[in-house]
N, C-alpha and C positions, 0 to 999 in steps of 0.2 A: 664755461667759467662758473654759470650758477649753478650747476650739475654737480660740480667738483666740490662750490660752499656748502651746499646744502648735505651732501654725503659725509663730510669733514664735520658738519653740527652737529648730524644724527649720531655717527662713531660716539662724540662726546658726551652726549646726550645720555647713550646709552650705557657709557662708562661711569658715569655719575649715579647714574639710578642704581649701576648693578654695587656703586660701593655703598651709597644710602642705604639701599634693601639689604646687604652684608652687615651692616652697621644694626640697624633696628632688628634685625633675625637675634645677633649675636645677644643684644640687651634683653630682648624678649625671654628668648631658653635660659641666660642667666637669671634673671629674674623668679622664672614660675620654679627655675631648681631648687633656688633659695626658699622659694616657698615650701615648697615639699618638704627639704629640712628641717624647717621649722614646725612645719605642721607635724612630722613625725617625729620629733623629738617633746613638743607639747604632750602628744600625744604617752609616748615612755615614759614622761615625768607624772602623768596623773595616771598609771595603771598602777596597781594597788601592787605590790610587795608580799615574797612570803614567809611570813612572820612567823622566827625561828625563836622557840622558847628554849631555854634554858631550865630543864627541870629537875634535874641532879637526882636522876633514876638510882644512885646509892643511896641515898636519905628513903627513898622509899622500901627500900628491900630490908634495910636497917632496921626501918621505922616495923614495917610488917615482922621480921624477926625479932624484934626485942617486943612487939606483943603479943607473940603469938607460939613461936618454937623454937627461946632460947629455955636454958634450966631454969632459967626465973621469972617465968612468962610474966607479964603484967595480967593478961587476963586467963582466967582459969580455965579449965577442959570444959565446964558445963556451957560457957560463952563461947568459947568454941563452937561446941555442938550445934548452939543455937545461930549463930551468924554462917557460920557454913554448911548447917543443916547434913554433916557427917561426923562421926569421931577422929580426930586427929591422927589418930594412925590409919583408918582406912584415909585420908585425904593424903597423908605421908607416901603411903601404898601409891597411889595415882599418881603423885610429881617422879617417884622415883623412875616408876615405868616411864614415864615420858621423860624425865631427862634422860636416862640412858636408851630411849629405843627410836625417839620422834625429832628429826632435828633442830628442827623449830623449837623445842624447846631448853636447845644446849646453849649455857649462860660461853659467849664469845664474846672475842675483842673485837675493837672496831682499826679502822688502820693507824689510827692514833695509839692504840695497844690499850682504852678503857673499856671496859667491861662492858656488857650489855645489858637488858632486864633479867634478870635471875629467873629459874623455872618457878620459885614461888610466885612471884608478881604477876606473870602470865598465867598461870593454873589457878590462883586468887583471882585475876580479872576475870575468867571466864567462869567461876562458881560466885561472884558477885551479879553477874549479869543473869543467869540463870535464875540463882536465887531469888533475887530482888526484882526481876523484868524490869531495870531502872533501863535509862538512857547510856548511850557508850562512854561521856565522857565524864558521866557520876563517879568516875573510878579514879581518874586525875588527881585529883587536892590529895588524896592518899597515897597510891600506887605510885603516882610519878607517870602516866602515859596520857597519850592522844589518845582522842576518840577513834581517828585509822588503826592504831595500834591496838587499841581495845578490838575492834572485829575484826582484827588479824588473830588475834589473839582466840576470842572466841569461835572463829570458822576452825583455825585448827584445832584447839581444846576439843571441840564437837568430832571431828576426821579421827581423830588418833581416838578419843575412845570409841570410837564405833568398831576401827580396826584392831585395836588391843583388847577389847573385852565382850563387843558385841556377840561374838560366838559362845561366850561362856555365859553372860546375865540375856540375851536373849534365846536362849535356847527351848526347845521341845522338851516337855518332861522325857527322862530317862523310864528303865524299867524300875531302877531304885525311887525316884520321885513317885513312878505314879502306885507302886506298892506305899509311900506313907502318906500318897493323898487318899488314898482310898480306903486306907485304913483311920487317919482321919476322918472321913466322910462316914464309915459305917461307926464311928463310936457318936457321931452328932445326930447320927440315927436317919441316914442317907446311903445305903450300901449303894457302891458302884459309882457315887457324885466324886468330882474330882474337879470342880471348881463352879463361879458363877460367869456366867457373861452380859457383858450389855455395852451400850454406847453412851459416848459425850461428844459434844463440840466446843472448837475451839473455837473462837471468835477471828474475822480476819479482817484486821482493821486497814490496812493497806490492800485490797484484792484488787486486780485489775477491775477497770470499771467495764469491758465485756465482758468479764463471770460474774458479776454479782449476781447475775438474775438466774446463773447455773449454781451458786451458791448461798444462794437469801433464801430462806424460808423464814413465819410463821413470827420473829424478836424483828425479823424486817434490816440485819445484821448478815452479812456474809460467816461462814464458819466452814469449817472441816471436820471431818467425823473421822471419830478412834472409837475401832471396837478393839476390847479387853477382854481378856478371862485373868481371872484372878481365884487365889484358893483363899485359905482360912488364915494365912502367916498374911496375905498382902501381897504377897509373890506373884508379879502380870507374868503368866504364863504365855500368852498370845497378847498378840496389838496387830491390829490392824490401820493404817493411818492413810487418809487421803479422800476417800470419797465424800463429795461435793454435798455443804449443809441438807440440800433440799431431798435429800435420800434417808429414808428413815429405815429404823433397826434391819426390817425385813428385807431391803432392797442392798442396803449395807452386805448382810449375810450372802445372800447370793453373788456377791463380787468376792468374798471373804476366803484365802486360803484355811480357814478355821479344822476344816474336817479332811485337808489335803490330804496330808501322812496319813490317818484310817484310810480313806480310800484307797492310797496307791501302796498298801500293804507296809508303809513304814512305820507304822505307831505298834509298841507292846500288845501283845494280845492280853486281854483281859476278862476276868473270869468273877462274877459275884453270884449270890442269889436273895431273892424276894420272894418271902412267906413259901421258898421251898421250889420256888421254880428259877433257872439256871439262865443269864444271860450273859453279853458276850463283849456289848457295847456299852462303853462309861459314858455318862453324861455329866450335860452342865442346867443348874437353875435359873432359871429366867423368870422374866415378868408376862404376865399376857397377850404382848405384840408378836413374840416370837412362835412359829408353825410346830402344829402337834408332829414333831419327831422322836424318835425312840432315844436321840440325843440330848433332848430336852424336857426338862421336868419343869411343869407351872406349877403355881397355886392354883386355888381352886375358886374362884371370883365370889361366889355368894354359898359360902359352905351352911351344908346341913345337918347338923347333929353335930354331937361334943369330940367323935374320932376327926370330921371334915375339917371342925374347925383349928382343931388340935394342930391338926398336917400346914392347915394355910398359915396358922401364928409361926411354926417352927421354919417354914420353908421359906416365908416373907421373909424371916431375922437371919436365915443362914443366906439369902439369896444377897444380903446386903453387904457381903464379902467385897465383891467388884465396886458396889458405891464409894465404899469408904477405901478403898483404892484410889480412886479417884479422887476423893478431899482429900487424903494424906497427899497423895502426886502434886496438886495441885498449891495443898498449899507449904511442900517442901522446893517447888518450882515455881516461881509466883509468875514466870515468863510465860508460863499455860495459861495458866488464872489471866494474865492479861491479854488485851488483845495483840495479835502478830502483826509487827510491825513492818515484816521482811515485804517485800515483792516477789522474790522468789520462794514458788513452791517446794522446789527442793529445798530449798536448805531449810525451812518451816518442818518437813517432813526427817532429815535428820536430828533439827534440836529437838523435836518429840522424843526421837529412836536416843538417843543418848540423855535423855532426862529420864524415860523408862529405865537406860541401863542402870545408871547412878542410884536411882532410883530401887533398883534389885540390887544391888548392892550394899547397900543403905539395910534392907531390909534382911541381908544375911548378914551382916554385919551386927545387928540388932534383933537380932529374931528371939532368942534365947534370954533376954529381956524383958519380951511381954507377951510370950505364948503360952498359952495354959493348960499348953498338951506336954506330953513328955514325949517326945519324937522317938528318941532314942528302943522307944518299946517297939516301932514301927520296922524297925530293918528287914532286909530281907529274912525271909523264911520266919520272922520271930512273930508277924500277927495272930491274933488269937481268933478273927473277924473271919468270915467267910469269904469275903473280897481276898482278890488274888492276882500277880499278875505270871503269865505263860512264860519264864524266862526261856523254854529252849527255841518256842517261838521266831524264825527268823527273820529282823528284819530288812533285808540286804537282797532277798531272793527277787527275783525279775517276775513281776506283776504282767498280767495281759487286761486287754479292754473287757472281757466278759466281767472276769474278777473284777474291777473296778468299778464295771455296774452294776454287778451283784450287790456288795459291796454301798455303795451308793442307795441304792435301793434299801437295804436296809437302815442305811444310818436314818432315811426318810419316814421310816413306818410309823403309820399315824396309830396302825393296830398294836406293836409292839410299844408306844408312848401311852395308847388307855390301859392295857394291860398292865405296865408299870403300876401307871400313877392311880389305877384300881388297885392295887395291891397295896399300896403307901395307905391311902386314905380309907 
């Protein structure tokens, strides 16, 4: 009988506790759920929002067409020239090609059916940022865009002209180019010069912080080196872009496709002479860091007698073609002049390549404006000069390695550079 009570308690016992313990589970999980809720809705209410302007991108395109390329502009072609550092029909020239060839630049509706940024305001934003090296969203209060929109805008401004023009403004002199450089060159009293070359650096204000110390030299400043050649117009016949500040002119060159084409038989053959003796290879002026090659003509560091001196005055002022290459570039691009803001090195190395192109553009554009040659006397077969270029010359014919060290070998001769630059001075 007490067997029986005692079994009959515990049953109960045990029924109680399992509804108790049912009871306090159930309050508990409601409880910490309700917490979570709250906690994650506190949470959604204080995350920040993203904040959708309204900027009536029509007012801007307006605003940019009624100053600039309606029939009654408000501001005249010479402010033009000067804020977008081209003339309004080569800038005309550049929107047209990109609106009709780059898509990116085709004014579309959106699904609402309003219009989009016109290719003016995209093509203005990225020749504003170029220009000016301002900040992306400097363009905003005018234009009508976001700072994203701004380097969308400028990444592809940069793409499309590199692929719409970069084969025609960077190219390799032709046989016609280098027949009126060289005929230029022998009336400045250089037969055979067909430009000068030398190096600048760009500043890199943002570089990773493991290359600065592959980049820092000497300003104690990270930088990137552009070698140039340039002739007598202004005209960057070669660039080179990328090798690391701490590399100077000399170590630059030896990375340098500069003397590719001669060697591998694709450059014009070229024909001048010097007080009567016949050479073969055109060169360029430099300063005295660069190696006695037969491609290169220096000054002469501490000249002696009135002919020595004569040759250093005239070759120092002709050598300064490439400098002032470089101040004009820089300061028709003031995003050079400033330091690079980018992280990445590409695309550092395309805004270069498409600031040279505009840049050679610019300067055919304008050439005929402040040259004080008559070009026109230069054409083929019409020089008076003894400089010459080989038009039957082939060059398309398949090159071997002998040839190309031949080849090499001379473009390097330190004997054929005294010989010259005896004969100059």
């Amino acid at each position: 009988m007490a067997s029986s009570s005692r079994d009959l308690f515990d049953r109960q016992f045990e029924q109680q506790f399992d509804q108790y313990f049912d009871q306090y589970f159930e309050q508990y999980f409601e409880q910490t759920f309700q917490n979570l809720l709250s906690d994650q809705e506190a949470a959604t209410s204080s995350k920040k929002k993203r904040a959708v302007i309204e900027r009536h991108r029509e007012e801007g395109h307006i605003r940019l067409w009624n100053d600039y390329f309606s029939e009654n502009a408000i501001y005249p072609d010479h402010l033009f020239r000067r804020r977008f550092r081209m003339n309004k029909a080569l800038f005309l020239r550049i929107v047209h090609r990109l609106s009709n060839e780059v898509p990116f630049f085709q004014q579309r509706r959106d699904a609402r059916g309003r219009l989009g940024l016109s290719a003016l305001q995209k093509s203005t934003t990225a020749i504003c940022l170029l220009a000016y090296g301002t900040t992306l969203d400097s363009v905003d209060e005018y234009l009508r865009l976001g700072a994203t929109t701004a380097r969308s805008c400028l990444e592809n401004f940069v793409e499309a002209i590199i692929n719409l023009f970069g084969d025609e403004y960077l190219r390799r002199p032709t046989a016609e180019d280098l027949q009126r450089l060289l005929n230029i060159g022998e009336e400045r009293g250089f037969p055979g010069m067909i430009g000068s070359i030398d190096c600048m650096h760009w500043d890199w204000k943002n570089c990773p912080t493991a290359w600065k110390g592959q980049y820092t030299r000497g300003s104690g400043k990270p930088t990137i080196v552009l070698e140039a050649v340039a002739s007598y117009d202004l005209w960057i016949w070669h660039s080179f872009f990328g090798p690391p500040g701490t590399l100077n002119d000399i170590n630059v060159l030896e990375r340098s496709p500069v003397f590719d084409d001669i060697i591998k038989g694709q450059a014009p053959k070229v024909n001048f002479f010097v007080n009567g003796r016949e050479y073969h290879l055109a060169y360029y002026l430099t300063d005295g860091i660069y190696p006695k090659w037969a491609t290169f003509v220096q000054s002469i560091p501490l000249p002696q007698g009135e002919k020595a001196r004569k040759f250093a005055e005239v070759q120092q002022s002709t050598r300064k073609d490439v400098e002032r290459a470089f101040g004009v570039l820089q300061s028709r691009f003031a995003i050079i002049k400033n330091p690079a803001l980018f992280w990445d090195k590409a695309k550092i190395g395309k805004i270069m390549r498409v600031c040279i192109i505009l840049y050679n553009m610019i300067v055919e554009d304008e050439r005929d404006g402040y040259m004080h040659s008559n070009v026109e006397e230069f054409q083929q077969g019409e020089g008076g000069g003894s400089s010459s270029v080989d038009y039957s010359y082939s060059t398309t014919t398949p090159t071997n390695i002998l040839n190309m060290m031949d080849t090499r070998k001379k473009a390097r001769s330190r004997d054929v550079h005294h010989q010259l630059k005896k004969k100059f001075s």
